[in-house]
C-alpha positions as CSV (number, residue, x, y, z in Angstrom):
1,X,93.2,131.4,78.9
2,X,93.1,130.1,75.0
3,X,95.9,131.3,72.9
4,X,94.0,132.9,70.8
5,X,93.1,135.3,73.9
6,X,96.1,135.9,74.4
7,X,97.2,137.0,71.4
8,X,94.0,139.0,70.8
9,X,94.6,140.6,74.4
10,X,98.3,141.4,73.7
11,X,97.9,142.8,70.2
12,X,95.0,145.3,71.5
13,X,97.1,146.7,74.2
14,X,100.0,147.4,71.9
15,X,97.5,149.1,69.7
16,X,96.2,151.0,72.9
17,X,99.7,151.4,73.8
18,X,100.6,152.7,70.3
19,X,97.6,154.7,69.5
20,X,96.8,152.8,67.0
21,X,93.2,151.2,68.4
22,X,91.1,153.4,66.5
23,X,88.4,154.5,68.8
24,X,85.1,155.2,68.5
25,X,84.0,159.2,68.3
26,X,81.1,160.5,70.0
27,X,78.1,160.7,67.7
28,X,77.7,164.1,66.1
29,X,74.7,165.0,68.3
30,X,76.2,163.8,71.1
31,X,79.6,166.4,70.4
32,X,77.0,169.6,70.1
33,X,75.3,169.1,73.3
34,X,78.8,168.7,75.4
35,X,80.1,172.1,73.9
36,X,76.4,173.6,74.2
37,X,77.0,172.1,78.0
38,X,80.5,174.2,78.1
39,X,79.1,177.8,77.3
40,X,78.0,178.9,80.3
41,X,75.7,181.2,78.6
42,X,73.7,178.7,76.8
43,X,69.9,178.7,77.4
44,X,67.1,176.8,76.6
45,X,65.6,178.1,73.3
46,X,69.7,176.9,71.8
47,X,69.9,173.9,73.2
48,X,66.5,173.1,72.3
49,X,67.8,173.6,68.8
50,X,71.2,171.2,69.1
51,X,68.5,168.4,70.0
52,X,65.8,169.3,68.2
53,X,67.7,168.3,65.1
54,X,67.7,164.4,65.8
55,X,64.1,163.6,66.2
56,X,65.0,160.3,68.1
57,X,66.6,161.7,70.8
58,X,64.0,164.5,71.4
59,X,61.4,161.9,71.8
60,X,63.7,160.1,74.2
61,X,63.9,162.7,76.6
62,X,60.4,163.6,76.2
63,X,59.8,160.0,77.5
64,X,62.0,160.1,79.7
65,X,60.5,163.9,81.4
66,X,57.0,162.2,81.4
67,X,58.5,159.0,82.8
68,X,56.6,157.8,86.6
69,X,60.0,159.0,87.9
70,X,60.5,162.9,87.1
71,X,56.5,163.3,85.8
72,X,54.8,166.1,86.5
73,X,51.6,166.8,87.0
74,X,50.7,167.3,83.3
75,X,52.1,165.8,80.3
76,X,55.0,167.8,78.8
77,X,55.2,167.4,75.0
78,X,57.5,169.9,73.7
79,X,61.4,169.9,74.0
80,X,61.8,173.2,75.1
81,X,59.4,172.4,78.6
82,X,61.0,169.4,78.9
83,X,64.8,171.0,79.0
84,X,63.4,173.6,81.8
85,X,61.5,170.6,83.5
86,X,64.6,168.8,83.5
87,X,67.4,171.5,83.9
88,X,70.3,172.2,81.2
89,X,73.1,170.1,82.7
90,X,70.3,167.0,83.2
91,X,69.4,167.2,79.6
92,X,73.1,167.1,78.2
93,X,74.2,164.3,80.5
94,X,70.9,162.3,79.3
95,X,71.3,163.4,76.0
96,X,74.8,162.4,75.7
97,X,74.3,159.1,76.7
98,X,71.1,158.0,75.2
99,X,73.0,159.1,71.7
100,X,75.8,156.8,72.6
101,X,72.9,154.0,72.0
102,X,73.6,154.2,68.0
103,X,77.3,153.3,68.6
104,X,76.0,150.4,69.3
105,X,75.1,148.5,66.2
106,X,77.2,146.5,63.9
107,X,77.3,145.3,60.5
108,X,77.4,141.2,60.9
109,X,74.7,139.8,62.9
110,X,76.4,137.8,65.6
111,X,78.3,141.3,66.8
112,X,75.5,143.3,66.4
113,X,73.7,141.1,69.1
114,X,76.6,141.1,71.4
115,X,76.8,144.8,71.1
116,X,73.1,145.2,71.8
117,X,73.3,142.8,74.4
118,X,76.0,145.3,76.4
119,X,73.8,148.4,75.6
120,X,70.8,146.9,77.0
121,X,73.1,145.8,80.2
122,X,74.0,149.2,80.2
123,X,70.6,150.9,80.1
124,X,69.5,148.3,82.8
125,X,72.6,149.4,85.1
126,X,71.9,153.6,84.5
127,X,68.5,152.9,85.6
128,X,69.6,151.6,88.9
129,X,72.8,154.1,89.2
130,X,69.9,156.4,89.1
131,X,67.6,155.1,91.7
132,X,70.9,154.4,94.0
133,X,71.9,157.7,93.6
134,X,69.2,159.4,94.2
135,X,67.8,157.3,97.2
136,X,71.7,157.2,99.0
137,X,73.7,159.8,97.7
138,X,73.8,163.5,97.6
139,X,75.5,163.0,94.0
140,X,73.8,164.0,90.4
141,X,71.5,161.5,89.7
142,X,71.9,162.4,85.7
143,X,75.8,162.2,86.3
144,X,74.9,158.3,87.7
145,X,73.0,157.4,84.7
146,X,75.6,158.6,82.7
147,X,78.1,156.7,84.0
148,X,76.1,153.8,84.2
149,X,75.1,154.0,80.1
150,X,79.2,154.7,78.9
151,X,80.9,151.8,81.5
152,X,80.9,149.3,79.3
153,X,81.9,151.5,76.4
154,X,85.3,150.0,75.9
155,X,83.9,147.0,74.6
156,X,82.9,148.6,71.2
157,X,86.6,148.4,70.2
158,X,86.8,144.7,70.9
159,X,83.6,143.6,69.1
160,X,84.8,146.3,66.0
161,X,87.8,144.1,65.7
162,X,86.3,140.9,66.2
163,X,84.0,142.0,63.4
164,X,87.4,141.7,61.2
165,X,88.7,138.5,62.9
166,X,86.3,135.3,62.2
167,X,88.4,133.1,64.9
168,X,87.6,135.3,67.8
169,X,84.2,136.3,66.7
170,X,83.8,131.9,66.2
171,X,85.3,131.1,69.9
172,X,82.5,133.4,72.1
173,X,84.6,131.9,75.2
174,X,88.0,133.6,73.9
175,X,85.8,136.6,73.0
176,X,84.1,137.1,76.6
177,X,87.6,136.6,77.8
178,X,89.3,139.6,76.1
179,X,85.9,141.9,76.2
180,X,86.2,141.2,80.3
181,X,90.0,141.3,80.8
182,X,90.6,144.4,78.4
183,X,87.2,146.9,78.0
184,X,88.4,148.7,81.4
185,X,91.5,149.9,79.7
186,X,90.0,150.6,76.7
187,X,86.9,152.6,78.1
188,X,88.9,154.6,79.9
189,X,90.9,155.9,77.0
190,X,87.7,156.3,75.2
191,X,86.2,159.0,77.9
192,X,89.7,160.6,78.4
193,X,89.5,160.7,75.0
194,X,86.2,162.6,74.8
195,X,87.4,164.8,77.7
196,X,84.6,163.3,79.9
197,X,85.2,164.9,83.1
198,X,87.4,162.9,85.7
199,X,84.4,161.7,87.9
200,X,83.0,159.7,85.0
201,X,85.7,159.1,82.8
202,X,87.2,157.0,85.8
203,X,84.5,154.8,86.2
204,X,85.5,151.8,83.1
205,X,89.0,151.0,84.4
206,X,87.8,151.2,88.6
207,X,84.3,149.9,88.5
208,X,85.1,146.3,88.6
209,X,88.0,147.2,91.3
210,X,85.9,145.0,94.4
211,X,88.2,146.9,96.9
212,X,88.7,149.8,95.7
213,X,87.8,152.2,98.8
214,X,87.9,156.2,98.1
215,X,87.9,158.8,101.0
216,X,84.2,159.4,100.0
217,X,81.3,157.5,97.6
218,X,81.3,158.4,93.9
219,X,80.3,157.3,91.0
220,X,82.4,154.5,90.3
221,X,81.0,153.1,93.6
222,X,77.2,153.4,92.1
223,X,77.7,151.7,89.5
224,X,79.8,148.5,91.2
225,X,76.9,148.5,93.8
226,X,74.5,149.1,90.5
227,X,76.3,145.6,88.4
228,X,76.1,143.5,91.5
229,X,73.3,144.1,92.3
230,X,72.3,143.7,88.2
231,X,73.2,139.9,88.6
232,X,71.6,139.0,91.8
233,X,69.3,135.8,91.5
234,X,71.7,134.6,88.8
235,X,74.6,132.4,89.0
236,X,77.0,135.1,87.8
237,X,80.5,134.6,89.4
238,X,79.9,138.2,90.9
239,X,77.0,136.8,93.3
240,X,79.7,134.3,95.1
241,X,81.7,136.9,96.8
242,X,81.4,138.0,100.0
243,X,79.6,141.7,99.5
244,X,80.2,142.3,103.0
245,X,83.9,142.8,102.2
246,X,83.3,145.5,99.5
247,X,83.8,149.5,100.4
248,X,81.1,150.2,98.0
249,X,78.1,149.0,99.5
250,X,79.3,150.8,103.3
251,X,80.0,154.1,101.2
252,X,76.4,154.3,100.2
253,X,75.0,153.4,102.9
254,X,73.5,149.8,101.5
255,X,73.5,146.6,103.9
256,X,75.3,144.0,101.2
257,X,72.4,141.8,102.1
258,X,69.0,143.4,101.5
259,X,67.8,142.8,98.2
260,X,67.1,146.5,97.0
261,X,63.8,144.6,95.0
262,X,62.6,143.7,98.6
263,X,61.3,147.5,98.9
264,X,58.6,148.1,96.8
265,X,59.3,151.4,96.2
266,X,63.2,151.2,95.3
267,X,61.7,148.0,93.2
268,X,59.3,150.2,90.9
269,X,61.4,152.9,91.4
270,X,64.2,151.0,89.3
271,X,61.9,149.6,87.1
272,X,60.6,153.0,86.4
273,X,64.3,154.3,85.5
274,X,64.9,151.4,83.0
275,X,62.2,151.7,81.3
276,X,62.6,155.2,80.9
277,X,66.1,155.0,79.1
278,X,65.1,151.3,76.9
């Protein structure tokens, strides 16, 4: 590892360590439809209103409620049918994370790639926590996605400073380093931040934990099995270890060898739920 890792690496614990990293908050949009998402007396006609005020994100989940996964028989156009078509909790978790997707832009050009470059990864990886929760699990496919569109989250953080520190923004080797070495940590104080609930908030700092084996499958497991299988065909250090050997895959049910693309229908299928949230 350079030096200039290092230094990078140790001077972003302390700041963790410290309190001092200043982390990201929740887009304002994003903040009204958790609490909306606490009162248990919230109905449609309110929420519709918390969304309703940020046009972008009502006509992403109006794609998304007409997308080949969840359409219906006829083409819903209004907000309010698609938060009944789609369920209060659904909506918030969806809502919450496609919001997230404006986090993720930068001021210089060279970080502002990077970061879209994780989001995309990100939107590619709910799509198949979606399809791999709903095909193996008896777990919240909405809960999958949004694990699978915050996981990454703790890199914002690291490319926000590099934005303020030319020599690790110049060295992209020293960057990847720290962004894979330190994002678990950091996304995990991020969500405990938010007050994400437990199931979710734990997923940054265990995903990339090959071993990791809990009494039963989860969402942490979803979206390992989701970024391995991401990289398959590709010469990612991820596709030389032995899959057999991970918890994960047995937890959901998967053999470590079959190629979820091989089946047409979990092919489209995923296909379907990435498109949906790009």
């Amino acid at each position: 590892m350079s030096n200039l890792a290092e230094k990078v690496q140790r001077e972003l614990i302390e700041a963790i360590d410290n309190d001092e990293l200043v982390l990201p908050t929740l887009p304002e949009v994003a903040l009204k439809v958790r609490e909306a998402a606490e009162d248990p007396n919230i109905g449609i006609p309110q929420l519709s209103k918390v969304i309703g005020n940020d046009a972008a994100l009502t006509a992403r989940i109006i794609k998304v409620v007409n997308s080949p996964l969840l359409r219906s028989n006829k083409e819903i156009t209004d907000l309010q049918m698609a938060i009944s078509r789609l369920g209060i909790n659904y909506t918030c978790n969806l809502a919450t994370g496609l919001a997230m997707e404006q986090m993720f832009q930068a001021t210089s050009d060279v970080v502002d790639r990077k970061m879209r470059e994780v989001w995309n990864k990100s939107t590619e990886i709910a799509g198949i926590c979606h399809v791999l929760c709903k095909h193996y699990t008896r777990l919240l496919p909405d809960q999958a996605t949004l694990a699978g569109l915050v996981h990454q989250i703790g890199v914002l953080p690291i490319l926000t400073y590099a934005e303020e520190h030319n020599a690790l923004l110049a060295d992209s080797i020293s960057l990847n380093h720290v962004i894979e070495q330190i994002h678990p940590i950091i996304g995990d104080k991020i969500l405990r931040t938010w007050e994400f609930p437990e199931l979710i908030a734990m997923v940054p700092g265990n995903y990339l934990n090959f071993s990791r084996d809990s009494a039963q499958v989860d969402y942490v497991d979803i979206v390992q099995v989701a970024t391995l299988q991401s990289h398959l065909g590709s010469n990612h250090p991820y596709t030389q270890l032995d899959w057999s050997k991970i918890p994960a895959f047995a937890k959901l049910g998967l053999d470590p060898n079959q190629h979820l693309n091989d089946d047409e229908d979990l092919s489209a299928a995923m296909e379907a739920a990435m498109s949906m949230l790009q």
